[in-house]
RODO-303903 format. One record per atom (N, C-alpha, C, CB): x, y, z. Coordinates in steps of 0.2 Angstrom, whole numbers, padded with zeros to 4 digits, always signed. Glycine has a CB too. Example, Ala and Ser with C-alpha at 12.3 -4.5 7.8 and 13.67 -1.06 7.14 Angstrom:
// residues 2
+0066-0028+0039 +0062-0022+0039 +0066-0016+0039 +0057-0022+0045 +0064-0011+0035 +0068-0005+0036 +0064+0000+0039 +0070-0003+0029 
This chain:
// residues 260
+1044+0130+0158 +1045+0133+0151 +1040+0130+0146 +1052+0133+0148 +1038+0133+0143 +1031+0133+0140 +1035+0128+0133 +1027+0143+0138 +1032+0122+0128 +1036+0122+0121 +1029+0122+0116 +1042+0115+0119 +1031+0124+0108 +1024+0123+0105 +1027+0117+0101 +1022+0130+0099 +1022+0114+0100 +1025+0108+0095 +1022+0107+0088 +1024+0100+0099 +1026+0105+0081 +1023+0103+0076 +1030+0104+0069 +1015+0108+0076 +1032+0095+0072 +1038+0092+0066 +1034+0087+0061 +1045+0087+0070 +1036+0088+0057 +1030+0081+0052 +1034+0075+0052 +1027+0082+0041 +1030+0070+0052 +1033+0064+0050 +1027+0060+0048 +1038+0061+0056 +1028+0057+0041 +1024+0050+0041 +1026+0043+0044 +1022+0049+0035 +1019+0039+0047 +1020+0033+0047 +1015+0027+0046 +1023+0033+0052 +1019+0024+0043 +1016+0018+0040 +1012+0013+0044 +1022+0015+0037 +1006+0013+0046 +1002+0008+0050 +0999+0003+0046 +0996+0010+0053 +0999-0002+0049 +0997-0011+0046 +0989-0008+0043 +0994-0019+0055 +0984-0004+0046 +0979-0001+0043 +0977+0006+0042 +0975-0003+0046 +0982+0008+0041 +0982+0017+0040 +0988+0019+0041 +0977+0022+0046 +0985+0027+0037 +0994+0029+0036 +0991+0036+0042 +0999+0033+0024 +0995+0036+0046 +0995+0042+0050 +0999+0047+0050 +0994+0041+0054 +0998+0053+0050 +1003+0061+0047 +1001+0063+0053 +1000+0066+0040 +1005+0066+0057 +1006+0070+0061 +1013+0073+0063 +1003+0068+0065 +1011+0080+0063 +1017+0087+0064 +1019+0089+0072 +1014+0094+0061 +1023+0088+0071 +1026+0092+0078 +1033+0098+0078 +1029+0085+0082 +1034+0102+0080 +1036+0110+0079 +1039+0110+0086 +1030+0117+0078 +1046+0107+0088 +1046+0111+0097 +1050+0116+0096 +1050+0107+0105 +1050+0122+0099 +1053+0128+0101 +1049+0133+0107 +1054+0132+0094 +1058+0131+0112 +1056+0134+0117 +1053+0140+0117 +1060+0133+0120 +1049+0142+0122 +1047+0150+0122 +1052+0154+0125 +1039+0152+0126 +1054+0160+0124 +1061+0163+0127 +1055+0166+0132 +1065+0170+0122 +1062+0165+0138 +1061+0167+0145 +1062+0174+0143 +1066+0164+0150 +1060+0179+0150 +1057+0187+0151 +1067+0189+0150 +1051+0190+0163 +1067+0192+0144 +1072+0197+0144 +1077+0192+0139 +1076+0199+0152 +1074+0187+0137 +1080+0180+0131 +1074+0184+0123 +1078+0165+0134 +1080+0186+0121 +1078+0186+0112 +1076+0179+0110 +1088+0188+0106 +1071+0181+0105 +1065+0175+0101 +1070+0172+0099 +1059+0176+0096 +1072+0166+0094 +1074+0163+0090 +1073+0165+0084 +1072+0158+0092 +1079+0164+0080 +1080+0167+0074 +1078+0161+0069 +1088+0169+0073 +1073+0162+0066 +1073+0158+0059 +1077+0158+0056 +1070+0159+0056 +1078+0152+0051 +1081+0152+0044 +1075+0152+0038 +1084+0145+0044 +1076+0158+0033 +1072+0156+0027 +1073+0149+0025 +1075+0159+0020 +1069+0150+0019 +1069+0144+0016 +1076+0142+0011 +1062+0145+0013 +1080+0149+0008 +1085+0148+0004 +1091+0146+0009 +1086+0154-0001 +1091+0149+0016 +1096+0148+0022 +1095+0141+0021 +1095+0152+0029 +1089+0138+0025 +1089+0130+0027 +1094+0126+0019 +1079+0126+0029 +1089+0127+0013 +1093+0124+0006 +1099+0124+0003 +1091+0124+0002 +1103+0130+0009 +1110+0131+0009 +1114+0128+0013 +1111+0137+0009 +1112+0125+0019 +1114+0124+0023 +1114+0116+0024 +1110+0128+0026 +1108+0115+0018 +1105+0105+0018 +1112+0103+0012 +1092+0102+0011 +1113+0107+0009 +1117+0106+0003 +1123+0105+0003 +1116+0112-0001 +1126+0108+0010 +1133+0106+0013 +1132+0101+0016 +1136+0110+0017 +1127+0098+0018 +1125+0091+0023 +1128+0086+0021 +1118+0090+0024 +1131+0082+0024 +1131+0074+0022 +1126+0070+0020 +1132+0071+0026 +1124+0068+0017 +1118+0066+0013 +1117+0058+0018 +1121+0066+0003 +1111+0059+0020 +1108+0050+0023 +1110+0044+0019 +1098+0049+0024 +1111+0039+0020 +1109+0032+0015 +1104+0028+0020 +1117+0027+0014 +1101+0026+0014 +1094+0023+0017 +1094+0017+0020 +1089+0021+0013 +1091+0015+0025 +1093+0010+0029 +1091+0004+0026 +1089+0010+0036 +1086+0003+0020 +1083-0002+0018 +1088-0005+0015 +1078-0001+0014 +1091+0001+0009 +1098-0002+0002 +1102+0002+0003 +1097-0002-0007 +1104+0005+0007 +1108+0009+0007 +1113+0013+0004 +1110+0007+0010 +1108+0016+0000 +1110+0020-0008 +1108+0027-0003 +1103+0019-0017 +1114+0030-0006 +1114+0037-0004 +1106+0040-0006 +1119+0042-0008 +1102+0047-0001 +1095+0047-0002 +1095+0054-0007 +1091+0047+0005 +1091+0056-0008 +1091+0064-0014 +1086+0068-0010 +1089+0064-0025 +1089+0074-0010 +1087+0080-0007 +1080+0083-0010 +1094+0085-0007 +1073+0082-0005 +1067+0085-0010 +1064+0091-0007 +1061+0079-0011 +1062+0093-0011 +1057+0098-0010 +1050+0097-0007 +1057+0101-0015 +1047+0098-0001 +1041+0097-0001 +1036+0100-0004 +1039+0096+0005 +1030+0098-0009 +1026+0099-0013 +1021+0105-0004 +1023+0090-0018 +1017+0111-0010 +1014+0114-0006 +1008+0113-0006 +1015+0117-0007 +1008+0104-0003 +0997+0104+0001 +1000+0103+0008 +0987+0094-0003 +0995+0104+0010 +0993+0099+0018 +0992+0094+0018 +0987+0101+0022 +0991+0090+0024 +0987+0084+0025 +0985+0085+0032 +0990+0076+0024 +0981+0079+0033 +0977+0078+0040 +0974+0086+0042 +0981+0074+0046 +0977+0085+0048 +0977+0093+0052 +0978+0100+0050 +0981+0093+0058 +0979+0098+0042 +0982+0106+0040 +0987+0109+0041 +0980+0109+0040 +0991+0106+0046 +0998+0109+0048 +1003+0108+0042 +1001+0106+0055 +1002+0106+0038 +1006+0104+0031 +1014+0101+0032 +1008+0113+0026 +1017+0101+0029 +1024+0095+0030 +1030+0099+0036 +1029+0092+0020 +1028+0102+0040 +1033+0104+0044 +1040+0107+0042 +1035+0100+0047 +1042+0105+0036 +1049+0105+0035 +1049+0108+0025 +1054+0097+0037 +1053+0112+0023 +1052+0114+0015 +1056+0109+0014 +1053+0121+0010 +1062+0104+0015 +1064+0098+0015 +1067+0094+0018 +1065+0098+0011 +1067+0086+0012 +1068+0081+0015 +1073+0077+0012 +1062+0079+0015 +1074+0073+0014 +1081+0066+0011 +1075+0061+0009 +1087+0061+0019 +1074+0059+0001 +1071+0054-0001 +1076+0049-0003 +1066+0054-0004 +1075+0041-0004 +1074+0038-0006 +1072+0035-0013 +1073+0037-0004 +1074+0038-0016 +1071+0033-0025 +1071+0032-0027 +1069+0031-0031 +1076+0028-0026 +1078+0019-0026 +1071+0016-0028 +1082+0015-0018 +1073+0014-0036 +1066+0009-0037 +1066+0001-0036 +1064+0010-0045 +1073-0002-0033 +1075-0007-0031 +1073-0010-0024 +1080-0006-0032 +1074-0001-0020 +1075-0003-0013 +1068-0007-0010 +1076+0005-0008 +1074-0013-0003 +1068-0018-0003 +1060-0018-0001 +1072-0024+0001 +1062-0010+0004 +1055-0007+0009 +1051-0003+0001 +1059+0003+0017 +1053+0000-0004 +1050+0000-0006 +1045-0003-0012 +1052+0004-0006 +1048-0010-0013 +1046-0014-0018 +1042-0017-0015 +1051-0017-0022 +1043-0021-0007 +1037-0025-0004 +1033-0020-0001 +1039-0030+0001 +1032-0013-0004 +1028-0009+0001 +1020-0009-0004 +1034+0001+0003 +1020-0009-0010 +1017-0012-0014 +1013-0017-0011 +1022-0015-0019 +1015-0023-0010 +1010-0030-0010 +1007-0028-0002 +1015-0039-0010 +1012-0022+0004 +1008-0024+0010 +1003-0019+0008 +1013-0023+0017 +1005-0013+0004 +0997-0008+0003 +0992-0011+0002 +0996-0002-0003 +0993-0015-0003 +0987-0019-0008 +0984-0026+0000 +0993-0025-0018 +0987-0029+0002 +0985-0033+0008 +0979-0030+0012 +0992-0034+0014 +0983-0024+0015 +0983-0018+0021 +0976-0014+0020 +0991-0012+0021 +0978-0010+0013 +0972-0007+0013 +0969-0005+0006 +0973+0000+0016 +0972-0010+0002 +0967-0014-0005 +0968-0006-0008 +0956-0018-0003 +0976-0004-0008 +0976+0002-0013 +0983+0003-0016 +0975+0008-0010 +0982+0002-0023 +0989+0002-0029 +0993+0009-0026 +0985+0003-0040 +0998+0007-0018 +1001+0011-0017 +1009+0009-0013 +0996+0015-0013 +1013+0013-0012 +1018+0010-0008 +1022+0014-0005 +1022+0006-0012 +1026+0014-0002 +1028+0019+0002 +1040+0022+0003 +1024+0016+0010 +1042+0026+0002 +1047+0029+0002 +1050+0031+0006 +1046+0031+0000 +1057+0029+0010 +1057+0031+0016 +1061+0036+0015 +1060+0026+0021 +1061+0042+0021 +1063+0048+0020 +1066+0051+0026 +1057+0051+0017 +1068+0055+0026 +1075+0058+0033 +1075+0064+0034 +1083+0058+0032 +1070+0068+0037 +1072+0075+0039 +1078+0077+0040 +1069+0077+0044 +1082+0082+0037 +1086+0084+0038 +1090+0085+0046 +1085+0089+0035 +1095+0082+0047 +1099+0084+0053 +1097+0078+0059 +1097+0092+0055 +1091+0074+0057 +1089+0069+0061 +1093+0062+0060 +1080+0069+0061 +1091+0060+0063 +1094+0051+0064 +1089+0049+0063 +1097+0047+0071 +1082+0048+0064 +1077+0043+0062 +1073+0042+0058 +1073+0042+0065 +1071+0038+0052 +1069+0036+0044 +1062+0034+0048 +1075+0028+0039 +1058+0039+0041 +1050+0038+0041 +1047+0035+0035 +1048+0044+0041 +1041+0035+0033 +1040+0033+0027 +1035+0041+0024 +1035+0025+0026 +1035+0040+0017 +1028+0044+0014 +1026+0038+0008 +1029+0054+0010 +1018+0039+0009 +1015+0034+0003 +1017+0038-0004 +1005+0034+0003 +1016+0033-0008 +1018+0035-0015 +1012+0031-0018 +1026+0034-0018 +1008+0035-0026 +1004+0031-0029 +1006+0028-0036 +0999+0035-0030 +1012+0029-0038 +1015+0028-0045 +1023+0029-0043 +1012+0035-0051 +1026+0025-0049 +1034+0024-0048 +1037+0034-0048 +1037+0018-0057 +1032+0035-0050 +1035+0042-0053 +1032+0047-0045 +1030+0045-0063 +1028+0047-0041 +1025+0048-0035 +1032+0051-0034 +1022+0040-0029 +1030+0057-0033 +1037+0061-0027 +1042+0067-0032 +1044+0052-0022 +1044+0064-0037 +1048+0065-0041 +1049+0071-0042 +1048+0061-0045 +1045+0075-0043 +1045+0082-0046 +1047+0086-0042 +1039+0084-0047 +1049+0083-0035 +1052+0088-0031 +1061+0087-0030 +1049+0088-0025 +1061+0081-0033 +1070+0081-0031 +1072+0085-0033 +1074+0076-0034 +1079+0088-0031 +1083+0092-0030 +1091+0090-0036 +1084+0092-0023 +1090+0094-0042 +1098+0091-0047 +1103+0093-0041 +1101+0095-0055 +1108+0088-0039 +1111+0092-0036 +1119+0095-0041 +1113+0088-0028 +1119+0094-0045 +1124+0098-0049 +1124+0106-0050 +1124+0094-0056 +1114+0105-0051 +1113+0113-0055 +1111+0115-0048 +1105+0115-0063 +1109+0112-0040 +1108+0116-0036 +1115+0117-0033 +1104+0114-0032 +1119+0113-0032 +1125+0116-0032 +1127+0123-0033 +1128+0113-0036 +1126+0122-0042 +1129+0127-0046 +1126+0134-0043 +1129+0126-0053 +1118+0134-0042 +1116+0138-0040 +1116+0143-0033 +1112+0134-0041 +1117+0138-0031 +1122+0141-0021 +1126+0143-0023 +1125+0135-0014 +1134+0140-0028 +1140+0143-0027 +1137+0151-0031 +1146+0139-0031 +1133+0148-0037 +1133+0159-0040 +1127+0164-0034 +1128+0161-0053 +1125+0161-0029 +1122+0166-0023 +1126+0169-0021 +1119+0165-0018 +1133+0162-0017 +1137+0165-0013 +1141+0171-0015 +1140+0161-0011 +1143+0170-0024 +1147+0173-0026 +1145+0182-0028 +1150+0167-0031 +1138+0182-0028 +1133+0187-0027 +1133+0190-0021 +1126+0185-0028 +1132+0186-0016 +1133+0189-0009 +1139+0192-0010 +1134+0183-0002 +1145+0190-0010 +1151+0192-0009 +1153+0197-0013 +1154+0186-0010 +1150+0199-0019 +1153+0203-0022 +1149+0211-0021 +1152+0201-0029 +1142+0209-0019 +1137+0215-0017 +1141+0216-0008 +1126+0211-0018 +1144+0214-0005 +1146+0214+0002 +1154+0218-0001 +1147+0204+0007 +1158+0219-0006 +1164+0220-0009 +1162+0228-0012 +1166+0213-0013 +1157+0226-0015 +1155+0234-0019 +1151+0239-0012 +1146+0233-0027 +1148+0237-0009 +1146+0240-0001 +1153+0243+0000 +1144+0234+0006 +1159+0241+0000 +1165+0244+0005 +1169+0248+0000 +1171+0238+0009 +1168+0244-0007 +1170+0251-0012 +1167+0257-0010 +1167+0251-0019 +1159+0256-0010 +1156+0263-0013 +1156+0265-0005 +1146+0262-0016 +1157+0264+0001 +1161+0268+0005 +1167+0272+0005 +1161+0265+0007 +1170+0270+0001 +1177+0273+0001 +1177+0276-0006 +1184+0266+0003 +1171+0276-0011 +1172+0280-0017 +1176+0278-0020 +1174+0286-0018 +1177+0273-0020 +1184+0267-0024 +1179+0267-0032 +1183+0255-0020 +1179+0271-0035 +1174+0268-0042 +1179+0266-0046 +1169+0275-0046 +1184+0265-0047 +1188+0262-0053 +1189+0255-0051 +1196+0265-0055 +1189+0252-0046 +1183+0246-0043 +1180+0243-0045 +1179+0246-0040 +1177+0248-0044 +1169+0250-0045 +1166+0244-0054 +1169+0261-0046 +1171+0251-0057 +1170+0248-0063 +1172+0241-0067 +1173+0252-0065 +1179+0240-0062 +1180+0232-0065 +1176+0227-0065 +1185+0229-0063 +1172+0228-0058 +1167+0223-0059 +1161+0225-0061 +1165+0220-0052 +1160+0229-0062 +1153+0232-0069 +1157+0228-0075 +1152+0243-0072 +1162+0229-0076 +1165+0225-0085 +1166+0218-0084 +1176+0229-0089 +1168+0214-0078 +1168+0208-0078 +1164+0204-0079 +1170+0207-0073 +1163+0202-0084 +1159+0195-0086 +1159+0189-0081 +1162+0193-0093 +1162+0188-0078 +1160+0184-0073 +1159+0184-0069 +1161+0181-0072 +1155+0191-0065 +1152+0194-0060 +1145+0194-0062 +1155+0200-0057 +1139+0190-0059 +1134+0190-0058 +1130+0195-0061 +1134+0190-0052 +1127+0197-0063 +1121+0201-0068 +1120+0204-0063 +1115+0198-0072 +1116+0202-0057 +1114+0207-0051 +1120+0213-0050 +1112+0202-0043 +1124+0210-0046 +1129+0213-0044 +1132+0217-0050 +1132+0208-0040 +1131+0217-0057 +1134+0221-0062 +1133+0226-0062 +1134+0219-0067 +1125+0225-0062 +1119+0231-0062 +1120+0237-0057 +1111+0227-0060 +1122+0234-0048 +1124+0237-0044 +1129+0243-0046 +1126+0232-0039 +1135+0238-0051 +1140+0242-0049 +1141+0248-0053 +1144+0239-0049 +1136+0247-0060 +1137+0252-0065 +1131+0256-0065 +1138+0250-0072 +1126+0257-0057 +1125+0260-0055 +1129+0267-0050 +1122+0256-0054 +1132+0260-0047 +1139+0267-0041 +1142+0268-0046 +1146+0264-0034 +1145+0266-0053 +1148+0270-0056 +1146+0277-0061 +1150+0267-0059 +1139+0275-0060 +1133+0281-0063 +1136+0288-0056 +1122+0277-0061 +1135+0285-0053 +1135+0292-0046 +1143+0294-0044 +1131+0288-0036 +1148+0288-0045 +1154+0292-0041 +1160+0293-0046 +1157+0289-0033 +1158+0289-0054 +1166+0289-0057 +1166+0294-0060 +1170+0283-0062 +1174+0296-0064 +1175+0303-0067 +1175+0300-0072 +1180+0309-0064 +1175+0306-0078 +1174+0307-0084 +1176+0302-0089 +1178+0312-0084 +1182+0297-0085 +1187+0293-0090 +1182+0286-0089 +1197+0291-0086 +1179+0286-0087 +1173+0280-0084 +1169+0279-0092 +1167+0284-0076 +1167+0284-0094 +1166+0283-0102 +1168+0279-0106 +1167+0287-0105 +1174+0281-0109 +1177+0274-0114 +1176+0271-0111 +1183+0273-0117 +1179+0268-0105 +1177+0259-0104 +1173+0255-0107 +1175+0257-0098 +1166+0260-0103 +1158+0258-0103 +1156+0258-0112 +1154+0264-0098 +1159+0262-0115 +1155+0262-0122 +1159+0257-0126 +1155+0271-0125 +1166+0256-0124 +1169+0250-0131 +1169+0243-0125 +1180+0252-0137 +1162+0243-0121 +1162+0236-0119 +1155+0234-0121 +1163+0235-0110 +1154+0225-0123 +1148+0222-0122 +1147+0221-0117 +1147+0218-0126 +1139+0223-0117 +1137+0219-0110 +1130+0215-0115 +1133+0226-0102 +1130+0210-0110 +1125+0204-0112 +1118+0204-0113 +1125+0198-0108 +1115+0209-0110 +1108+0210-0107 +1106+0215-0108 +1105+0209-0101 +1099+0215-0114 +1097+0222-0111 +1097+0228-0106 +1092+0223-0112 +1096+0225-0102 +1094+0229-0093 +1101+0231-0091 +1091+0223-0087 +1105+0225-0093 +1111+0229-0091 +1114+0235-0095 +1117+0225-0090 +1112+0233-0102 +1116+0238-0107 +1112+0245-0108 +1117+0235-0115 +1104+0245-0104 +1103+0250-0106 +1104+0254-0097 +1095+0250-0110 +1105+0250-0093 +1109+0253-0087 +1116+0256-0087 +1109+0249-0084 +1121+0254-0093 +1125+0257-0096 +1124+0266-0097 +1127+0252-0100 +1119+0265-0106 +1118+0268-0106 +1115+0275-0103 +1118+0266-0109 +1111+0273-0097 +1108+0280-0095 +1114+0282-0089 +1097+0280-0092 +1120+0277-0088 +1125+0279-0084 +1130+0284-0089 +1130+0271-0079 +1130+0283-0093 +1134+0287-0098 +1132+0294-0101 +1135+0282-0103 +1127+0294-0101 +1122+0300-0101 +1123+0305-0094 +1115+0296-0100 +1122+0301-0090 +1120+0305-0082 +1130+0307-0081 +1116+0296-0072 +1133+0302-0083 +1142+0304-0082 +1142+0309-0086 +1150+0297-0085 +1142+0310-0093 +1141+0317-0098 +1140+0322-0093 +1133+0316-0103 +1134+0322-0090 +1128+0327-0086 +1135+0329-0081 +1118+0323-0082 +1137+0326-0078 +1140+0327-0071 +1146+0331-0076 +1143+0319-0065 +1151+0330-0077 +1156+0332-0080 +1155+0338-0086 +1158+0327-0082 +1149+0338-0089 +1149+0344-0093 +1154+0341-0099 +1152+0352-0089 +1154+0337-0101 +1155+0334-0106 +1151+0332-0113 +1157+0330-0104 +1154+0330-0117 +1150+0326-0123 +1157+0322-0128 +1144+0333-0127 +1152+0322-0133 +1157+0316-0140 +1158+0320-0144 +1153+0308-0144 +1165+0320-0148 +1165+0325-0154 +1160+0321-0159 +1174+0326-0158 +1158+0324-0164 +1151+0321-0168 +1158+0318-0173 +1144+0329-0171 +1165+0320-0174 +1167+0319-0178 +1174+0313-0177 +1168+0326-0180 +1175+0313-0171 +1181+0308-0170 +1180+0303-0165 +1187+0311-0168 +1174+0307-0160 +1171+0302-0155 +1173+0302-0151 +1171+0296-0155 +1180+0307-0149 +1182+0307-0140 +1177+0312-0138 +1190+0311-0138 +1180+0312-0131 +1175+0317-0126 +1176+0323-0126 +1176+0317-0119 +1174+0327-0129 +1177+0334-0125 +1171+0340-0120 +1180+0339-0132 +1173+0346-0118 +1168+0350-0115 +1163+0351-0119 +1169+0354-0114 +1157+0351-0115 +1151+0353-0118 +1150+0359-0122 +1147+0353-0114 +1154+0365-0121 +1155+0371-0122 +1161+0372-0127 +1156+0375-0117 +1162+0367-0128 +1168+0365-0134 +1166+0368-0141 +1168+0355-0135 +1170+0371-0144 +1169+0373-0151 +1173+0371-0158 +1168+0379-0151 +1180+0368-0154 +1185+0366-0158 +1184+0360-0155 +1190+0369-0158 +1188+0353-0158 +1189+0346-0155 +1194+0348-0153 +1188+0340-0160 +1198+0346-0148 +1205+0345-0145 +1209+0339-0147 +1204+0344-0139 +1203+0336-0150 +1206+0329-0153 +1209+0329-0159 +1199+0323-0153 +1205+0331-0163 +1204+0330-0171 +1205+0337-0174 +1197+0326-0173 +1202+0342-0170 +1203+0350-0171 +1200+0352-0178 +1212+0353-0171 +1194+0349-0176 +1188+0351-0180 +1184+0355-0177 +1184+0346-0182 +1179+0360-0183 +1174+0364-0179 +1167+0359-0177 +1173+0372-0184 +1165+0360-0171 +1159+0356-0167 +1155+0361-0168 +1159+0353-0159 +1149+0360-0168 +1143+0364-0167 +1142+0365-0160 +1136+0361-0170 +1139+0370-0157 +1139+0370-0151 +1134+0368-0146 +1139+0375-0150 +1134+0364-0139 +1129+0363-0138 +1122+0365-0137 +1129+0362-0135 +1118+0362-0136 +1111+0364-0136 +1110+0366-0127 +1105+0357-0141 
């Protein structure tokens, strides 16, 4: 069986830093399905639940980075969108990594050890400044927070799917009015409410705030198109609904003007 190879790892030489990638995945045999990738948001969902490394040097927990988008050497670029660093400005590999650059290869540089996800074995990458690397660490509070409101998006757009299956639109609607359902998924819903709820779907939608233009003017042209479906409209005078062909209010039992 055939394998392609190209994983990245740097390493640190007495005279040179050498980069090189390596990738194995087997080739599927005659009649075996290729191998499923992970995106890039799958793998950073997936790093996020992980146990986190501690560095072998100081054994401080490491932070989850992002790799920056250049290449090096061979142009196969860093193998992985991420990594387990180290930045610890203490740690002992990185503070004598300093005097060996400057020895080694007479350059104000030092180096950072780092853990590909899921692996056991600690690499380095040069760094040119204390600040070297940083731009890619990961908060993990706001990435945290970030995964939990995807999932909670996944889940709700997977929940309005089985509504709008079964024409559940009064559902439908509560999670269009719920403020703590996801903007995306809101938009979804007071869309299916555009297409399947009845008439009473109105008041909800009109004595509710919604936060965002995009949603509220998704409100309105659903309120509009509900009107259209039902042959309805608003007394000009009291503000309930009545028929379009209405000439008395049923409400207030005023004379309306007739539709146009």
């Amino acid at each position: 069986m055939g394998f392609l190879f190209r994983i990245g790892h740097c390493f640190i030489h007495e005279y040179s830093i050498l980069w090189y990638y390596y990738f194995t995945s087997p080739l599927p045999t005659k009649g075996e399905l290729p191998v499923a990738f992970e995106t890039k948001e799958e793998l950073l969902s997936r790093y996020l639940k992980m146990e986190k490394p501690h560095c072998p040097h100081c054994d401080l927990e490491m932070t989850l980075w992002e790799v920056p988008p250049i290449n090096f050497s061979d142009g196969l670029g860093w193998g992985v969108p991420f990594l387990f660093v180290c930045f610890n400005d203490d740690c002992p590999s990185y503070k004598s990594g300093w005097e060996h650059m400057h020895n080694t290869m007479e350059t104000p540089a030092s180096y950072r050890c780092i853990n590909e996800p899921g692996q056991k074995n600690f690499e380095y990458m040069p760094v040119f400044s204390p600040m070297g690397g940083t731009g890619g660490k990961l908060d993990d509070a706001a990435m945290i927070a970030q995964e939990a409101e995807r999932e909670k998006l996944d889940q709700t757009l997977s929940v309005l799917d089985n509504y709008y299956a079964s024409k559940d639109w009064d559902e439908i609607l509560k999670i269009a009015l719920d403020a703590l359902i996801p903007g995306r998924a809101r938009l979804k819903a007071v869309e299916m409410v555009k297409e399947l709820a009845g008439v009473e779907a109105i008041e909800y939608l009109l004595n509710h705030k919604f936060p965002t233009p995009v949603l509220q003017a998704a409100v309105d042209d659903a309120i509009s198109h509900l009107h259209e479906r039902h042959f309805t409209r608003e007394c000009p005078h009291c503000a309930e609904i009545i028929k379009k062909r209405a000439t008395v209010c049923k409400h207030c039992n005023r004379d309306v003007p007739r539709s146009v």
